[in-house]
KOLMARBA-903368 format. One line per field, with one value per residue: x, y, z of N, C-alpha, C, O in turn; residue in one letter. Coordinates in steps of 0.2 Angstrom, whole numbers, plus 5000, padded with zeros to 4 digits. Layout:
<recs>
nxx <- [X ...]
nyy <- [Y ...]
nzz <- [Z ...]
caxx <- [X ...]
cayy <- [Y ...]
cazz <- [Z ...]
cxx <- [X ...]
cyy <- [Y ...]
czz <- [Z ...]
oxx <- [X ...]
oyy <- [Y ...]
ozz <- [Z ...]
res <- [A ...]
</recs>
This chain:
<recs>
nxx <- [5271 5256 5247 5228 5217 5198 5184 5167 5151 5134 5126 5131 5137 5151 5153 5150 5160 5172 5171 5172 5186 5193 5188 5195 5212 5213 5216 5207 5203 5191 5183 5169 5164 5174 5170 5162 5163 5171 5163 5156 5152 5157 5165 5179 5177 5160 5156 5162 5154 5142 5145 5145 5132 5122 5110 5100 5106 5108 5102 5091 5098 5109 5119 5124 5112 5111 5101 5094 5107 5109 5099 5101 5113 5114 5112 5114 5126 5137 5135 5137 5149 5157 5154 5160 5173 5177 5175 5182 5198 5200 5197 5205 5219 5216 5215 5225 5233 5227 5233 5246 5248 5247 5256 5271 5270 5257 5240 5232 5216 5210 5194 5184 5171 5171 5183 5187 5180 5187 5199 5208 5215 5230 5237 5236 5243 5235 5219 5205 5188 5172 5159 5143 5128 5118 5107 5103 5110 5100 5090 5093 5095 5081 5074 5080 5087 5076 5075 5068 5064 5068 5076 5085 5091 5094 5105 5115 5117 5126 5138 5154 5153 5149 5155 5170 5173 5177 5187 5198 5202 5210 5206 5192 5178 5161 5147 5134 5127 5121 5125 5132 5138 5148 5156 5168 5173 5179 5190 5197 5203 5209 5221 5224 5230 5239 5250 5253 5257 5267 5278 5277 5277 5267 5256]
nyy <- [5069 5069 5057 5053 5047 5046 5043 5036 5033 5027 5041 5051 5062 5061 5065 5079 5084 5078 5085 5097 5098 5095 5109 5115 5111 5097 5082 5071 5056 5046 5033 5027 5033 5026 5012 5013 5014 5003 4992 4996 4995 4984 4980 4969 4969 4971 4961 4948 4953 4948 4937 4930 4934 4933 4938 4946 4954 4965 4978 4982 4988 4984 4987 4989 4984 4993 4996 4982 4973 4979 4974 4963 4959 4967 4965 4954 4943 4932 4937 4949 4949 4940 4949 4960 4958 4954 4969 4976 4972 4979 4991 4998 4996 5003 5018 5017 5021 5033 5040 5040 5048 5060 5074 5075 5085 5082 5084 5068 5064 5050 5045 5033 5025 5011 5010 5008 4995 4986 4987 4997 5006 5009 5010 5026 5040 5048 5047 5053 5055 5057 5058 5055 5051 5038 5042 5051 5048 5041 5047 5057 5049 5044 5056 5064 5056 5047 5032 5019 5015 5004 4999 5007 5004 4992 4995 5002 4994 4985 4991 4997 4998 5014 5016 5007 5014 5026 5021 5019 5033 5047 5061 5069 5073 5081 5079 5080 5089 5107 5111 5123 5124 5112 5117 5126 5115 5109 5117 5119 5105 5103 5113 5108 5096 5102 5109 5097 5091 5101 5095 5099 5092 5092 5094]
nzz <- [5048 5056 5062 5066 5073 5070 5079 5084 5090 5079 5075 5084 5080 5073 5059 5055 5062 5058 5046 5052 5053 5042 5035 5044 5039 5039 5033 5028 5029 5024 5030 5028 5016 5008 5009 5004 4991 4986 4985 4974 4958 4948 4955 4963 4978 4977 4970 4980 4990 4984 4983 4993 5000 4990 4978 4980 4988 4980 4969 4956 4945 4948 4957 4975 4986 5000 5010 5010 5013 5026 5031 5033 5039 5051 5068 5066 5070 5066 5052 5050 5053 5041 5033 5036 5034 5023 5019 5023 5026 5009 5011 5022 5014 5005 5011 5016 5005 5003 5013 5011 5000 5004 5012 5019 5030 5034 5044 5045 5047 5049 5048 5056 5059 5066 5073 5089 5090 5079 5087 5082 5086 5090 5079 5078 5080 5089 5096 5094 5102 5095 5105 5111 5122 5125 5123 5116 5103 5100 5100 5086 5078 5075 5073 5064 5052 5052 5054 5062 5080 5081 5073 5073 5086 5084 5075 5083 5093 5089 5088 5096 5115 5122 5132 5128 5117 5124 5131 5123 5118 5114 5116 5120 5112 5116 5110 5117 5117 5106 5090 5091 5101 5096 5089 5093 5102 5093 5088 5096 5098 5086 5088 5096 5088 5078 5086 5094 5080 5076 5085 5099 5112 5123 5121]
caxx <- [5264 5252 5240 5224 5209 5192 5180 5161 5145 5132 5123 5136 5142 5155 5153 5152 5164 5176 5169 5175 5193 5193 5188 5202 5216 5215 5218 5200 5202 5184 5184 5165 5164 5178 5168 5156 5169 5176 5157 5153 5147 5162 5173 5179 5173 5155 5159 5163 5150 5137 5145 5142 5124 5116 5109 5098 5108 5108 5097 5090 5103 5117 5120 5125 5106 5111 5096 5096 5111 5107 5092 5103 5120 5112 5107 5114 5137 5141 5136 5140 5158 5159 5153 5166 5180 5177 5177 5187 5202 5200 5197 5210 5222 5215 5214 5232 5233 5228 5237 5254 5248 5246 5263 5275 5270 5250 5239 5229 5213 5207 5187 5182 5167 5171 5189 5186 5176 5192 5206 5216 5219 5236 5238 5237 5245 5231 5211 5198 5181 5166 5155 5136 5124 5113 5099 5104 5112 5094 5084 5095 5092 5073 5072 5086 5088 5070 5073 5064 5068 5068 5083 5091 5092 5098 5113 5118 5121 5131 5144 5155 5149 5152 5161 5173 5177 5181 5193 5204 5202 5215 5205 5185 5174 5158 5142 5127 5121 5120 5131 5135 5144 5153 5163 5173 5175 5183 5194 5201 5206 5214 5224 5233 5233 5244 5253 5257 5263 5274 5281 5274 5274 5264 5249]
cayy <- [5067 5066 5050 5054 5041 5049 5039 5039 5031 5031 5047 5055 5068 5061 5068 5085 5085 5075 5091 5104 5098 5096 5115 5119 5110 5090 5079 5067 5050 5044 5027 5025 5035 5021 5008 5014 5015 4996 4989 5001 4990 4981 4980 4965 4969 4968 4953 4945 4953 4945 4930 4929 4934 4933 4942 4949 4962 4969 4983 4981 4992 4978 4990 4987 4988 4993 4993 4976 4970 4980 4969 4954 4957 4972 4960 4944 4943 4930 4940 4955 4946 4940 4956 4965 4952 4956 4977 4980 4972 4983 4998 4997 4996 5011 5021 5017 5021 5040 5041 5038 5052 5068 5076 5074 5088 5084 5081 5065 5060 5044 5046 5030 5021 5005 5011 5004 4986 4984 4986 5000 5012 5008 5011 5032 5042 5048 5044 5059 5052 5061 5058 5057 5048 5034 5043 5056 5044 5035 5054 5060 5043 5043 5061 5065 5049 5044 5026 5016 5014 4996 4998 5012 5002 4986 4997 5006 4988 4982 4995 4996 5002 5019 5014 5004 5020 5030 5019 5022 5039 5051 5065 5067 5079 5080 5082 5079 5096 5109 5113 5131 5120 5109 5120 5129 5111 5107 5122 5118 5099 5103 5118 5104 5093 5107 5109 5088 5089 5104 5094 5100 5086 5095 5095]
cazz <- [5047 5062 5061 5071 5072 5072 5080 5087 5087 5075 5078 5089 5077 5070 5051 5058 5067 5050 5040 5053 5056 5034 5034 5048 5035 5041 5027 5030 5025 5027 5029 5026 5010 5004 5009 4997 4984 4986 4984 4967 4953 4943 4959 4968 4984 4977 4968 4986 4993 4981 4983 5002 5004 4988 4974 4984 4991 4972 4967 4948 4942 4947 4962 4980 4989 5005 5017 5010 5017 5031 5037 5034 5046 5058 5072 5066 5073 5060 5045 5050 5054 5036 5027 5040 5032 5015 5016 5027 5019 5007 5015 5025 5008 5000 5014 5017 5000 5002 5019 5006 4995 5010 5014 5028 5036 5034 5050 5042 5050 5048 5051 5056 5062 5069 5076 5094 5088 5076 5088 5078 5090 5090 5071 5075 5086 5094 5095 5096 5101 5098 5111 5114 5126 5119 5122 5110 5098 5098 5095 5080 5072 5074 5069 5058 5047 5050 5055 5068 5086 5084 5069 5078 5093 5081 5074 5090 5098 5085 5088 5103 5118 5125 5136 5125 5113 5128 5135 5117 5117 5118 5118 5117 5109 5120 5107 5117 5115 5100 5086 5093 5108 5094 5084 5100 5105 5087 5087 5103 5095 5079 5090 5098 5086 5076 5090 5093 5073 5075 5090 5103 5115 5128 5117]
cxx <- [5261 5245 5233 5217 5203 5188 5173 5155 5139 5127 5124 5138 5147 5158 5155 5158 5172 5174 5173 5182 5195 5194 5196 5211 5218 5215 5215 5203 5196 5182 5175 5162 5171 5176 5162 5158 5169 5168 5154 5153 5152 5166 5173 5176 5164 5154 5155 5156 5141 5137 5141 5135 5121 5114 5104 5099 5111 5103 5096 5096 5109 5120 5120 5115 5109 5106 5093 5100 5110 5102 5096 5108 5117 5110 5111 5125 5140 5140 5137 5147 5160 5159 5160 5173 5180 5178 5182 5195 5205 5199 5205 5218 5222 5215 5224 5237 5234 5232 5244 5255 5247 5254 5266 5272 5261 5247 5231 5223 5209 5201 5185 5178 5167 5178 5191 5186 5183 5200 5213 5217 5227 5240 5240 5241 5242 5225 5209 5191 5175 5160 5148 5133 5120 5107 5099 5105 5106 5089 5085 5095 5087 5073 5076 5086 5081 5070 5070 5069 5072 5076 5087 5093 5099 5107 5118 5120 5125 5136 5146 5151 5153 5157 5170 5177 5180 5187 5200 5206 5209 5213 5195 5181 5165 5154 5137 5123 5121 5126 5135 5140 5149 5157 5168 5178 5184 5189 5198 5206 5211 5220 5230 5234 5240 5249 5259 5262 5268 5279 5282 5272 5269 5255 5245]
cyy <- [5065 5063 5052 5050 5045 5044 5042 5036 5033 5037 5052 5062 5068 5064 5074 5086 5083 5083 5096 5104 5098 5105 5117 5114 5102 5087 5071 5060 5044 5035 5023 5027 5029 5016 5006 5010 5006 4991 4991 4994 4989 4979 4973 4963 4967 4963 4948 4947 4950 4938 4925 4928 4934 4938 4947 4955 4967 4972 4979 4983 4989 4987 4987 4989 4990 4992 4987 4972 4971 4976 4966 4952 4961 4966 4949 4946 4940 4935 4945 4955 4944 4945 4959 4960 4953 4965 4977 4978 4979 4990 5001 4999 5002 5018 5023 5021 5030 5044 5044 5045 5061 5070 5073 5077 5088 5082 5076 5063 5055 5041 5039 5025 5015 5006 5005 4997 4983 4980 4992 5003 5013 5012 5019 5035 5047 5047 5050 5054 5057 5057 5060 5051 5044 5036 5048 5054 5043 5042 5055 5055 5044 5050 5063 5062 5044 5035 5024 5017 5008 4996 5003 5009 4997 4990 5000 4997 4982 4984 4994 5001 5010 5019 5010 5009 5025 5030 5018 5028 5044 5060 5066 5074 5079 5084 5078 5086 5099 5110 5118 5127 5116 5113 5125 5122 5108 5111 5119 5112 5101 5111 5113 5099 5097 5106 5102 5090 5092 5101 5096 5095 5089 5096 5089]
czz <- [5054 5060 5066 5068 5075 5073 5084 5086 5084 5077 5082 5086 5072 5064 5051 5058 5060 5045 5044 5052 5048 5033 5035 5045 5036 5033 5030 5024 5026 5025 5027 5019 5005 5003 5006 4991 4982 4983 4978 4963 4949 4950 4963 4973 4983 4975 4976 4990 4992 4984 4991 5004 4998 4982 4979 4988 4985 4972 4957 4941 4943 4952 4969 4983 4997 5012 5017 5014 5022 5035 5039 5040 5051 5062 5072 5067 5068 5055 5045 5051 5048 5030 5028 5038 5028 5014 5020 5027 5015 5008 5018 5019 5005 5006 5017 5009 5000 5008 5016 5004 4998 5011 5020 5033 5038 5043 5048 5047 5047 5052 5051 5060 5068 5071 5082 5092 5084 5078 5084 5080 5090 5085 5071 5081 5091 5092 5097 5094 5101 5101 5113 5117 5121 5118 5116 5104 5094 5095 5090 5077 5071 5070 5064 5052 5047 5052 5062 5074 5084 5079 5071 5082 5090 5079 5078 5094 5092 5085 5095 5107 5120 5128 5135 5120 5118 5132 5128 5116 5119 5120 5117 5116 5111 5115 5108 5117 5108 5096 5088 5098 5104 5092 5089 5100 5099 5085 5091 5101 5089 5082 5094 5096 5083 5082 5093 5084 5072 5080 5096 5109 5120 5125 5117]
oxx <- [5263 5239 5235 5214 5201 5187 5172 5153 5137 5123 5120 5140 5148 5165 5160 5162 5176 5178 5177 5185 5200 5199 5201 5216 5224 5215 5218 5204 5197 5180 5175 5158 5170 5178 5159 5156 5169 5169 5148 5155 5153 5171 5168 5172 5162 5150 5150 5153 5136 5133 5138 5133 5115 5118 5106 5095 5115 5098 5099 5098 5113 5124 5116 5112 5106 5107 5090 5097 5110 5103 5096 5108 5117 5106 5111 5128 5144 5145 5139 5151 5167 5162 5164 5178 5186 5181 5188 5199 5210 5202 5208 5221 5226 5216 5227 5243 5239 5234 5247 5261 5247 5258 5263 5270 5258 5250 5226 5225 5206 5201 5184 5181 5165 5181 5194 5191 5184 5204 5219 5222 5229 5245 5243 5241 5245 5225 5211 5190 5174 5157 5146 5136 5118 5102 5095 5102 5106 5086 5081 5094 5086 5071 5073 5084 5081 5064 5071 5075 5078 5082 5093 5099 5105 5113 5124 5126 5126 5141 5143 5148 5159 5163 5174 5183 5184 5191 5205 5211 5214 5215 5193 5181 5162 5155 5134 5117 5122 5132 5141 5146 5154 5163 5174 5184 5190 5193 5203 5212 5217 5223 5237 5237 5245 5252 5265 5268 5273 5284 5288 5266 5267 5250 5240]
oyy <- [5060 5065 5054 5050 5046 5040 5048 5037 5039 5036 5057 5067 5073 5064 5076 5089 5087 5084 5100 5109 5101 5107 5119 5115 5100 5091 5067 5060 5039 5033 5017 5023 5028 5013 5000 5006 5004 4988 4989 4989 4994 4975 4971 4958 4963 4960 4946 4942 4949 4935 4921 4924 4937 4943 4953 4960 4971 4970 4976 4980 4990 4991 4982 4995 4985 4989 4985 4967 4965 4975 4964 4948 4958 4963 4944 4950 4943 4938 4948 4959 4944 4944 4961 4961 4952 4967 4978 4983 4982 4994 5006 5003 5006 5023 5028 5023 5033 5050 5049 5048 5066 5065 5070 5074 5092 5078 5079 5060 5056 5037 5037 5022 5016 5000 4999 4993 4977 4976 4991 5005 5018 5015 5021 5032 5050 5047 5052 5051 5061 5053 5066 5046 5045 5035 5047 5056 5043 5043 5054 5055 5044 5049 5064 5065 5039 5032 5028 5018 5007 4994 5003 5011 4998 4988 5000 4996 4976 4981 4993 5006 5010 5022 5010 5007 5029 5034 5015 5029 5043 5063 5063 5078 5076 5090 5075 5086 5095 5111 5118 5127 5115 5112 5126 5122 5106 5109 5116 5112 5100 5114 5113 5095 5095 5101 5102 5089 5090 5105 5095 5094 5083 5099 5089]
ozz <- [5057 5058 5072 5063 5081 5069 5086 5080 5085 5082 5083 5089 5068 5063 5049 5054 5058 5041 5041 5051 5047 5031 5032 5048 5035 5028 5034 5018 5028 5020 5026 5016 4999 4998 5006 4986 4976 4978 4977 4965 4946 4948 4967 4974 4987 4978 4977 4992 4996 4987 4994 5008 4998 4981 4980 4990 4985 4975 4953 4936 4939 4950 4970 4983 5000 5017 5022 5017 5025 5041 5044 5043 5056 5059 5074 5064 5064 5054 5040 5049 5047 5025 5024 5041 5027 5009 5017 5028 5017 5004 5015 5021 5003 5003 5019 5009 4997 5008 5018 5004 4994 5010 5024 5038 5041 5047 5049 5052 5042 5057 5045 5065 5073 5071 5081 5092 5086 5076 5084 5077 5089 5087 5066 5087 5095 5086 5102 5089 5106 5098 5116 5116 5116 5114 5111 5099 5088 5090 5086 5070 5065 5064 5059 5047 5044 5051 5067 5074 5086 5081 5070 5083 5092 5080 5077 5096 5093 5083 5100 5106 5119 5127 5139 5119 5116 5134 5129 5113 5123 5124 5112 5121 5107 5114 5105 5116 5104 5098 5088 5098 5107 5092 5086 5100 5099 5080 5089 5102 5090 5078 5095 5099 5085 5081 5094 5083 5069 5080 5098 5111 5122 5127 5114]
res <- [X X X X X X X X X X X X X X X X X X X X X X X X X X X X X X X X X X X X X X X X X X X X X X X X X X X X X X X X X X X X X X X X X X X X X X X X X X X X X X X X X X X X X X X X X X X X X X X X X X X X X X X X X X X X X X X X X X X X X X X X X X X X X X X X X X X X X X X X X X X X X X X X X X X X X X X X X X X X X X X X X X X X X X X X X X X X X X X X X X X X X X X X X X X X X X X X X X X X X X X X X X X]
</recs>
């Protein structure tokens, strides 16, 4: 099994980029799509996370409100460091959990956000960063996802900086331009991850 840490900030690409290497036969453990999961309405996790901030960050439906919470940690380090103590845990558990469940011979990526910020580089045997400029990062939020500068700004400076996921990197996938430019770029990576799994040191 080859471990591979996908990382990237928000607006960089990194979804994409988790979707094409899924197509091309990766085995995606998507650590934001779990951190959905952990917080679903009966679970522990939102339990804890009530308990911490509040009914408040409930929806009517006894749901997690997100853009809720969002106002509350984005910008603020303690709560964003006690939200991030309560999922992540968790996460981490279940995600290890599907890692168990892939074959020997799978090439597992483990798509994950906050890679850099966390410290887990270590944990895979290699890091692919996708890679965009903040300027670009800061456009496809505004236009794409519709949020402000001011909360684009706030969630881009909550995560590590560029220069901080670079310096983990083992390989990096350059998507400051168009899609037609990423998907060569994404061939070219999963050619020598294949390559590292079949033992391939030279890859």
């Amino acid at each position: 099994m080859l471990k591979v840490g996908l990382t990237g900030g928000i607006g960089a690409g990194k979804s994409e980029v988790s979707r094409l290497l899924a197509e091309y036969g990766a085995v995606v453990v998507d650590a934001d799509r779990i951190a959905r999961e952990v917080v679903e309405p009966g679970t522990p996790g939102l339990a804890a996370v009530v308990e911490a901030f509040g009914e408040s960050v409930l929806t009517a439906a006894g749901e997690l409100d997100r853009p809720a919470l969002g106002a509350i940690v984005f910008g603020d380090p303690d709560k964003l460091r006690t939200l991030n103590a309560i999922v992540h845990p968790l996460v981490g558990a279940r995600s290890a959990e599907l890692e168990g469940a892939a074959g020997p011979d799978a090439i597992v990526v483990h798509d994950v956000p906050l890679l850099a910020e966390n410290g887990l580089a270590p944990l895979y045997d290699l890091v692919v960063v996708v890679d965009a400029s903040p300027e670009t990062q800061l456009a496809r939020l505004t236009a794409r996802r519709g949020m402000t500068e001011e909360d684009a700004r706030a969630r881009m400076a909550a995560q590590a900086t560029r220069e901080q996921r670079l310096a983990v990197a083992t390989l990096v996938i350059d998507n400051d331009g168009p899609l037609e430019a990423l998907e060569p770029q994404v061939r070219t990576v999963w050619d020598r991850l294949t390559k590292r799994a079949g033992g391939d040191v030279g890859a």
